[in-house]
C-alpha angles and dihedrals in degrees: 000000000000115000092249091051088056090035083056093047093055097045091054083052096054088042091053091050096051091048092061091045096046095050087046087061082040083046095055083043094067100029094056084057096216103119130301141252110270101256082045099045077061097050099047087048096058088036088053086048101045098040103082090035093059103029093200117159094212099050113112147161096263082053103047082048096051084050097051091050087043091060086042091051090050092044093047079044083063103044103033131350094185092078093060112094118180077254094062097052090050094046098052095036090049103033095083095044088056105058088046092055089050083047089058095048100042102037094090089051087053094048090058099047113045098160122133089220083060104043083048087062097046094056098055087054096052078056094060099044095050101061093038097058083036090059093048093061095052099053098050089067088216090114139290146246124279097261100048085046102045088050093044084056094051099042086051101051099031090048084232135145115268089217096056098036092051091047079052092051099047089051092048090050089047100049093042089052100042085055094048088050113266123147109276114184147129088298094066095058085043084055098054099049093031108053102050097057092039084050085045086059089045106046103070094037090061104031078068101048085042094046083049087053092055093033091072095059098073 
């Protein structure tokens, strides 16, 4: 097997550790019920919309957020293939899946303990963890989220700058959810302050193990 081919198959790796890690940040998010994330503030909201007309007992939120990046992938397809990385597909199809899975496991933790000291903590957790596993993606250069990618796209082909057009597109995909019905809160605000500078702690931490990882291939 060539080097690059090894090199591909550890990034997707990486990728695919970061992902867990990052959806079970996404996981404590939701289950702390104080607001999600923004992608997930939109989810919930179609899911919550869709839900009674459709009446399905296998709809969930992890497929009604494998259906959402699905209509992204096939958009970005139209307007430019060239942003679509094998990354990009696994972390939008198994992103959703995987927060359902962690839902399933920690419910029963969640059930037992209803406090809002403990959903507090939870959240800021779900912060941490978040970055952490986000930054991790990235890094691994595999591919990235749908928000991080929709707001890449737009930046490119608007010539604008990535800060201000993915603080345009969180807010897009809260407002539209809020109004569809997702669980806006605190958390969500929390979310949006919180995440960035942890991720900003993270990133250079990890680009170097990861950078480490590849580095033993040559």
């Amino acid at each position: 097997m060539k080097r690059i081919s090894k090199e591909t198959i550890l990034r997707i790796v990486i990728l695919l550790v970061g992902l867990c890690i990052a959806h079970l940040g996404v996981t404590l998010f939701l289950l702390a019920n104080l607001g999600a994330d923004p992608f997930n503030v939109f989810v919930q909201g179609v899911f919550r919309s869709v839900s009674p007309l459709l009446n399905l007992s296998f709809l969930t939120h992890g497929n009604v957020h494998v259906v959402i990046s699905l209509v992204i992938i096939i958009v970005l397809l139209i307007v430019d293939k060239t942003y679509i990385k094998i990354g990009t597909v696994l972390c939008m199809v198994f992103g959703g899946p995987i927060i359902d899975f962690f839902t399933l496991v920690l419910s029963p933790l969640y059930q037992r303990n209803q406090s809002v000291l403990f959903n507090y903590l939870s959240l800021a957790a779900g912060c941490v963890i978040l970055a952490f596993g986000m930054t991790i993606v990235i890094k691994s250069d595999a591919g990235t989220g749908p928000n991080d990618l929709v707001a890449v796209v737009i930046s490119d082909k608007l010539h604008k700058k990535f800060s201000i057009v993915r603080v345009a597109v969180d807010f897009s995909f809260v407002v539209i959810g809020f109004i569809l019905g997702g669980s806006f809160g605190p958390g969500t605000i929390i979310c949006s302050f919180l995440v960035g500078p942890v991720a900003g702690f993270f990133l250079p931490k990890n680009e170097a193990v990861i950078n480490k990882i590849l580095a033993r291939l040559s």
